[in-house]
C-alpha positions as CSV (number, residue, x, y, z in Angstrom):
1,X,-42.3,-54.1,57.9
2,X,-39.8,-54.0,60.8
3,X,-39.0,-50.1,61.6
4,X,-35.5,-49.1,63.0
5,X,-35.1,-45.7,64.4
6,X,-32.0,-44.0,64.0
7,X,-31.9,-41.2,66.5
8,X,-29.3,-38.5,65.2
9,X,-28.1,-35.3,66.5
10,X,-28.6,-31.9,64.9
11,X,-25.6,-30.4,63.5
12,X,-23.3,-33.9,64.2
13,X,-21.7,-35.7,61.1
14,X,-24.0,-38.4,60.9
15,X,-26.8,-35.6,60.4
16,X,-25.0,-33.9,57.7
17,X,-24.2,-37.2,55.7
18,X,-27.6,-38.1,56.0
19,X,-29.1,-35.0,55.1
20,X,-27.0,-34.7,52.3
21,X,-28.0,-38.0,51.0
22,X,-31.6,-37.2,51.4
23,X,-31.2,-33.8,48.8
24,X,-29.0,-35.9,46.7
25,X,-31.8,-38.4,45.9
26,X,-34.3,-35.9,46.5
27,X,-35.2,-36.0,42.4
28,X,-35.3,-40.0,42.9
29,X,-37.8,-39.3,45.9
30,X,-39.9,-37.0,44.0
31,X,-40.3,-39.5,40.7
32,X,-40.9,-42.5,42.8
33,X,-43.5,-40.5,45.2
34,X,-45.2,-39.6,41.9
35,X,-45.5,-43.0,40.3
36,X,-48.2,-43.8,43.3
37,X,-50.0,-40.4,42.5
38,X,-50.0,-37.0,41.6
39,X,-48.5,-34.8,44.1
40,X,-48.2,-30.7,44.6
41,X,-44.8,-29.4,46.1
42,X,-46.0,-28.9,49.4
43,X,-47.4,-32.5,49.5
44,X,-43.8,-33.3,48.3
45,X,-42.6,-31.5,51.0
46,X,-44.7,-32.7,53.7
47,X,-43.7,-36.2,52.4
48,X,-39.7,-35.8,53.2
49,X,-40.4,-34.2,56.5
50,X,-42.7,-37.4,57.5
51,X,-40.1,-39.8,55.6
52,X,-36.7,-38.3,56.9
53,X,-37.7,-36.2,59.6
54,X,-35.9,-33.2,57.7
55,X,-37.0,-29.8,57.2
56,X,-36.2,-29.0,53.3
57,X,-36.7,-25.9,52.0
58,X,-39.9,-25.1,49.6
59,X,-37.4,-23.5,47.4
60,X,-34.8,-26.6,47.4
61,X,-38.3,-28.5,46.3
62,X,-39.3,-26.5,43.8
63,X,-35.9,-26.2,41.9
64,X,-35.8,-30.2,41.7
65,X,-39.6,-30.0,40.3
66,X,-39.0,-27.4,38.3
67,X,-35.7,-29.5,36.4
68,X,-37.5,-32.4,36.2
69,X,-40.6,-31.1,34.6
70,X,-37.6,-29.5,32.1
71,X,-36.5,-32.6,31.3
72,X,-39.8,-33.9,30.7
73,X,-39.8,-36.5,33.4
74,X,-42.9,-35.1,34.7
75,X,-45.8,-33.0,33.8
76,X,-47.0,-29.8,36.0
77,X,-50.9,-29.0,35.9
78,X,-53.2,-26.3,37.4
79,X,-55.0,-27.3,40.1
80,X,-57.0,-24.2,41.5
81,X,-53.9,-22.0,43.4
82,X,-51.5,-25.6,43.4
83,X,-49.5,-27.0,40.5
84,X,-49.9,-30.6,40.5
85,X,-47.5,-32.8,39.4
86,X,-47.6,-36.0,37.2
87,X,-44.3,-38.5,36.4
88,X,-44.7,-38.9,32.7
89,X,-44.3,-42.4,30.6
90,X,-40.1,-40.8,29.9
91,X,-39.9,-40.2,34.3
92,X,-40.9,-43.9,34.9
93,X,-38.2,-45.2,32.6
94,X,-35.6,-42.8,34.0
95,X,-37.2,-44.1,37.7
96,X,-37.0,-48.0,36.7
97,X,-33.2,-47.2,35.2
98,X,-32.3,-45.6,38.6
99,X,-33.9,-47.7,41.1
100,X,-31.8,-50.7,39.2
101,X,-28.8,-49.3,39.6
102,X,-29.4,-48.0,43.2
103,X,-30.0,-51.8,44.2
104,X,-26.5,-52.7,42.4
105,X,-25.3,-49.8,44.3
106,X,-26.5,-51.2,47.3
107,X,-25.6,-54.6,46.9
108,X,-22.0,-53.6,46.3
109,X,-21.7,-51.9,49.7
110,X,-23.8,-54.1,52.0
111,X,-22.5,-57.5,52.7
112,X,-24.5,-60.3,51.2
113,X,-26.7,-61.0,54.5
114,X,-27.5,-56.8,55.3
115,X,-28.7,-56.9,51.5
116,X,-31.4,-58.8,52.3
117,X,-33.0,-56.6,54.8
118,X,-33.3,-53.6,52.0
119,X,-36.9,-53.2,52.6
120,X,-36.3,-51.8,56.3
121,X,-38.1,-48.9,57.0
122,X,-36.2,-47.0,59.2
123,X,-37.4,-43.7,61.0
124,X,-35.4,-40.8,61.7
125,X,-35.6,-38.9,65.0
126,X,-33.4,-35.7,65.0
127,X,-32.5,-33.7,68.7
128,X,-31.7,-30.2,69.2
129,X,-28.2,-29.9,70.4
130,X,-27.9,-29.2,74.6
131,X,-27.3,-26.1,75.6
């Protein structure tokens, strides 16, 4: 898989849009994450750190597990002092419906030929402002 790295500047626009996007789709994240295996919020949050090079807050984690075990997208079990958690049979559909429309999404904005290269993986690398 070809890797792109996008170097972007702490605390410059480009940051904040994609930071924001990253805690927008942070649900979408979790319930695809959890469809390869069951996961405990700090994995979760390890995970988006390594994926996005972005420090997110435990609690900002927790809150989005914590709604979608609500909605009964995924299960929460005890696993000695860690809560693990499972997407559920209701979280894959809701995944599946999501991921459709994302690629629709996508194919609206991209022109035809940058659609094709969807499977990029690109890698984020984030710098301290200068002093």
């Amino acid at each position: 898989m070809k890797m792109e790295v996008l170097s972007v500047k702490r605390g410059d626009i480009t940051y904040q849009l994609c930071k924001r996007l990253v805690r927008s789709l942070m649900d979408v994240f979790i319930l695809d994450e959890l469809r390869d295996r069951p996961l405990s919020g700090y994995d979760i949050t390890l995970l988006i750190r390594e994926n996005f090079n972005f420090l997110i807050s435990p609690g900002s984690v927790y809150s989005v597990l914590y709604s979608l075990e609500r909605e009964g997208l995924i299960r929460g079990f005890p696993r000695g002092r860690k809560r693990i958690y499972r997407l559920t049979s209701k979280g894959e559909r809701a995944l599946h419906t999501v991921l459709n429309m994302n690629r629709h999404l996508i194919s609206r904005i991209l022109p035809e030929e940058d659609s094709e290269d969807l499977n990029t993986k690109f890698a984020y690398e984030t710098f301290k402002e200068d002093s």
